[in-house]
N, C-alpha and C positions, 0 to 999 in steps of 0.2 A: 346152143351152149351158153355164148353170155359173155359176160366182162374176160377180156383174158391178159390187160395190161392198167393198171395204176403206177402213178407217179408222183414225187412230192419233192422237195429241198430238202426230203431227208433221204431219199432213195426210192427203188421202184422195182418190180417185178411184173414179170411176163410170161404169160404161160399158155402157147394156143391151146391147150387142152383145158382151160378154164383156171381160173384163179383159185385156187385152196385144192384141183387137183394135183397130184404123180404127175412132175415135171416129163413133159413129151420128149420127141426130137427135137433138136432146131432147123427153124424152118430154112428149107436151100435158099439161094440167093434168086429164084425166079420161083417162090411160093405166092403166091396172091391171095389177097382179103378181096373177093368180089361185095361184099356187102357186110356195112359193119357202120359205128359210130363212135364219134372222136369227142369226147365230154371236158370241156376247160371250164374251172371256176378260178375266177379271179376277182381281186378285190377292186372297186371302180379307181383308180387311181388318179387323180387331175394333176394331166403333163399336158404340155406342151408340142411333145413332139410323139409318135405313132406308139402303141404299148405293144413290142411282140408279145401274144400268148403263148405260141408254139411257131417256130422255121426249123425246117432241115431241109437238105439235097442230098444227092445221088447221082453218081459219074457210071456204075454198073449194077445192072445189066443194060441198061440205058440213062440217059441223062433225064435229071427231073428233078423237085423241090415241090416243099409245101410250105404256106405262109397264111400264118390267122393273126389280124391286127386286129387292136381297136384305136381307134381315131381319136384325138382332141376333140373334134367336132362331136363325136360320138356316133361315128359309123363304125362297122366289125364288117371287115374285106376280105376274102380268100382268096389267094391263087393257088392252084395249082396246076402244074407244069408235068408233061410224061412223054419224053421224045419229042418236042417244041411241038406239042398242042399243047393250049391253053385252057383252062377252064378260071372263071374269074363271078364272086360274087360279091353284091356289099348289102347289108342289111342295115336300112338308118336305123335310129332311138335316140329320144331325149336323152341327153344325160341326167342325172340326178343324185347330188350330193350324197342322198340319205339312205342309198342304196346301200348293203349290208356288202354286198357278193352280187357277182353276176356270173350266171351258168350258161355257158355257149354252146349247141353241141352240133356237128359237122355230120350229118347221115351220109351216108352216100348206096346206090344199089346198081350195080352197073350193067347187070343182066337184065333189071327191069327200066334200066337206063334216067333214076330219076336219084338227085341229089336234094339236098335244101341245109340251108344254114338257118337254126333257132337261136333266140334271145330268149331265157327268162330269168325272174325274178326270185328268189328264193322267200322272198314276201311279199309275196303278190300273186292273185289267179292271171293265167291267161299268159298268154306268149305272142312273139314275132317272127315273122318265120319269111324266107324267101326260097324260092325253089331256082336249081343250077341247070346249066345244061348236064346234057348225060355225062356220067362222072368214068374218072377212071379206075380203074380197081387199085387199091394199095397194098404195095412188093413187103410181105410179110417181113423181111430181113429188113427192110430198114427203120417197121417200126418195132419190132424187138428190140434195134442200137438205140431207136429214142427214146424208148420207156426203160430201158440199164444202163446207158451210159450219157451220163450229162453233156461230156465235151462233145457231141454230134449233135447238140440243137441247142437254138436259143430257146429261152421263156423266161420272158419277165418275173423281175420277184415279188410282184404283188400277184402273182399265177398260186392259187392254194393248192389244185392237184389236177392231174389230167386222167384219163381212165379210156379206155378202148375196150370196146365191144364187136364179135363178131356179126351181131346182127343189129336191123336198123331199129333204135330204143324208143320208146313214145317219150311222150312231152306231155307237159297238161297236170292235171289233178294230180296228187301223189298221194298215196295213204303213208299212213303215221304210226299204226300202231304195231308194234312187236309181238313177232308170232305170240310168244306166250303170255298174253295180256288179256287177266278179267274180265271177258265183258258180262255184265247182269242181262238174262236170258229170263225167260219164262218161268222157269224150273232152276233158278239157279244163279251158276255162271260157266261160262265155256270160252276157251280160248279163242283171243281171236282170229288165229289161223287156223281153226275147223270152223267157224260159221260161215255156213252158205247160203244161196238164194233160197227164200221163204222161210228163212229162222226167222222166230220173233225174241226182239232185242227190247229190256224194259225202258225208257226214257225217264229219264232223270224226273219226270213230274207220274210217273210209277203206272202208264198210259203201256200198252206191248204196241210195237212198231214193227212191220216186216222188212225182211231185209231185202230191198229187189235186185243188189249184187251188189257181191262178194268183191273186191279184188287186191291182188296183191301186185309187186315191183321186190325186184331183187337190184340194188344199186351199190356203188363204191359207199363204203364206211368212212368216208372223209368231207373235211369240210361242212358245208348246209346240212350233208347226209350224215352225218355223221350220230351214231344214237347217242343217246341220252338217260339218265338213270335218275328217276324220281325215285326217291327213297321216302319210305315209310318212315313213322307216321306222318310225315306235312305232308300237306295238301288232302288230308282226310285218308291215304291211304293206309290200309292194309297190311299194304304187302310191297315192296316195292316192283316197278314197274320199266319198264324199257321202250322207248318213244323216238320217232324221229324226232331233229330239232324243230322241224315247224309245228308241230300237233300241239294243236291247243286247248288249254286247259281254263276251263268253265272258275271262276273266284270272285268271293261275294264276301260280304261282311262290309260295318261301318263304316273302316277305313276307305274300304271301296266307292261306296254310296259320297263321302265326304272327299277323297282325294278328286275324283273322276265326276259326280255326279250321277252317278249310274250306281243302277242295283248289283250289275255284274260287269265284268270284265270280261277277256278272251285274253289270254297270256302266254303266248309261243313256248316252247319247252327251252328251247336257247335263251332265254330272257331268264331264266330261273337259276341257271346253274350257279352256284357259288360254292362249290368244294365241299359240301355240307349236304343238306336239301336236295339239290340236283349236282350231277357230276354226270362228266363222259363215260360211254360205258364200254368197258372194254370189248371188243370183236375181233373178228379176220379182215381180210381185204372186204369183204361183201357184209353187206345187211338185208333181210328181208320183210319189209313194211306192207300192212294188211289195211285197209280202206273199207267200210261198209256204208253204202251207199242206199241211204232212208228216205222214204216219200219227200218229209221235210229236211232241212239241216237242223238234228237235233242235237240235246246234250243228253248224252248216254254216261251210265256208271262204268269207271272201270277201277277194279282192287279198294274200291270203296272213295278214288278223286270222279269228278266230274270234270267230262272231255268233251268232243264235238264226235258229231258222225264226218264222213268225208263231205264238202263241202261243193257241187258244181256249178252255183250261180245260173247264169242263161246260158251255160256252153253247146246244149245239145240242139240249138237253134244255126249254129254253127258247122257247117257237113264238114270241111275242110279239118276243124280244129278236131271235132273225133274221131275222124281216120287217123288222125295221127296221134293220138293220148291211148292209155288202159281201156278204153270205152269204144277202139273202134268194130271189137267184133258181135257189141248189145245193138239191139234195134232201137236207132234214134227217137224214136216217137214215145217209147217207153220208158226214157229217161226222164228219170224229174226234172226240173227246175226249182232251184232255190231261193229264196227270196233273201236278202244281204243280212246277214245277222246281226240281231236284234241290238248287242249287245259290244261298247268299242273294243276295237283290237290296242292294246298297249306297244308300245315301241318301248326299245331296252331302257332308255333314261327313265321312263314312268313306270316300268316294273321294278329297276331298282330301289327306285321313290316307296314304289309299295314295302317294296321286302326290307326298307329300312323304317316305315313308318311299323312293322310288326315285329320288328327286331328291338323299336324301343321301350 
């Protein structure tokens, strides 16, 4: 099924039958989520004293509580409590000023008896991860009361949204691009939620590249996830186009070469938006982002901007990190490796810098 709870400071909805379907039953007060994941993005905040992401308890059908911090120090601690067992994890990391968001998310599978708490970066490859002891299953009724009713749990308000999943989510690479997004083909162009393994996809230097897979992620529309709508004509397109916010966009010219020193740029789709150009784009609770995955990390055409392919650095040298990402059901040996691309990533003050040096 998938996502069936998101949450915001502006409200929330719940639905064990999946989020955009015909509202279910409600679940009894001894329904259980045996396997599921618990997604918190929160802005890094520098306090002093512990930041709740998410707490609640429960007096019936047994006593228990759940608590996700993160530390001054910069550790992110779980408990959770079900009839006075214990389960307790903490995952350190650096902190880091420059961090946009940080996305935390709580697996748990209690049938195959294994949990883990991740860290990542919504700018940046690569995650952190620690595994739990075996977890307990979580009582459907109480998180339906905390994903609709605010006064049953805390969450800090630099918390951007929270979302629940019935099943346990990957981590790792994320594709970008929106189902119905241009990509230049062989013959053409084809969306890119019909290319599959062994399309060939043209590269932006007019080379065909095969595609050795395909993948997609269905995630909450909020926050990091949240899409994005490059509009026609800047950025060379066409047609206007719908992007996650991390997918990145290939930008060259003068100003480039002269602001940056570099022939090109890489410039996040969040870095662009200004009410004009790029803008939010409207959705449901869910979005579904399409990844094509190239011998090299190339730049590919889409709607006539220049964009990247999905991007996996050294991951597949990693056994642990692809079982757990979109990549764990490809045979590792046959995954590429990427080599760091070519060309610098802009952070938001220097893409604003750009979009004002072309605005004068």
């Amino acid at each position: 099924m998938g996502w069936i709870g998101l949450t915001t400071r502006e409200g929330g909805q719940f639905n064990p039958d999946g989020l955009g379907a015909a509202p279910g039953p409600v679940p009894g007060p001894e329904a259980l989520l045996p396997r599921g994941t618990l997604m918190i993005e929160t802005r890094p905040a520098i306090e002093r004293h512990p930041q709740t992401l998410l707490a609640f308890g429960r007096t019936h059908p047994w006593a228990g509580s759940f608590s996700l911090q993160l530390l001054p120090s910069g550790g992110i601690v779980l408990v959770e409590t079900q009839a006075g067992d214990v389960r307790h994890a903490t995952l350190p990391f650096r902190p880091d000023d420059r961090a946009e968001s940080l996305r935390i998310t709580y697996s748990w599978d209690a049938p195959a008896r294994q949990g883990r708490l991740t860290l990542e970066r919504p700018d940046m490859l690569g995650f952190a991860t620690v595994t739990l002891a075996p977890p307990h299953p979580m009582p459907l009724a109480d998180l339906r009361t905390v994903f609709t009713d605010p006064r049953q749990r805390q969450m800090d308000p630099e918390v951007i949204f929270a979302a629940l999943s019935d099943r346990v989510e990957p981590v790792g690479p994320m594709p970008g691009l929106g189902t119905d997004v241009p990509v230049r083909v062989a013959q053409g162009h084809a969306r890119a939620g019909d290319l599959r393994r062994g399309a060939l996809v043209r590269a932006a230097g007019g080379g065909l590249v095969p595609v050795l897979q395909a993948v997609a992620r269905t995630v909450p529309a909020a926050g990091s996830l949240a899409p994005v709508r490059l509009r026609a004509p800047y950025f060379g397109l066409r047609a206007d186009i719908v992007v996650a916010p991390h997918q990145r966009l290939v930008i060259r010219g003068s100003d480039v070469e002269y602001l940056f020193g570099s022939e090109a740029v890489l410039v996040p789709a969040r870095h662009l938006v200004n009410g004009f150009s790029a803008v939010p784009a409207g959705s449901g609770p869910l979005v579904r982002y399409h990844g094509l995955i190239l011998p090299e990390h190339e730049e590919i055409e889409a709607a006539g901007s220049i964009t990247e392919s999905l991007y996996l650095g050294r991951m597949r040298r990693n056994r642990e990190a692809v079982a757990m990402s979109l990549l764990a059901g490809f045979d590792r040996a046959r995954l590429p490796e990427h080599a760091r691309p070519v060309w610098p990533v802009l952070r938001h003050y220097e893409a604003i810098t750009l979009a004002m040096s072309r605005a004068a």
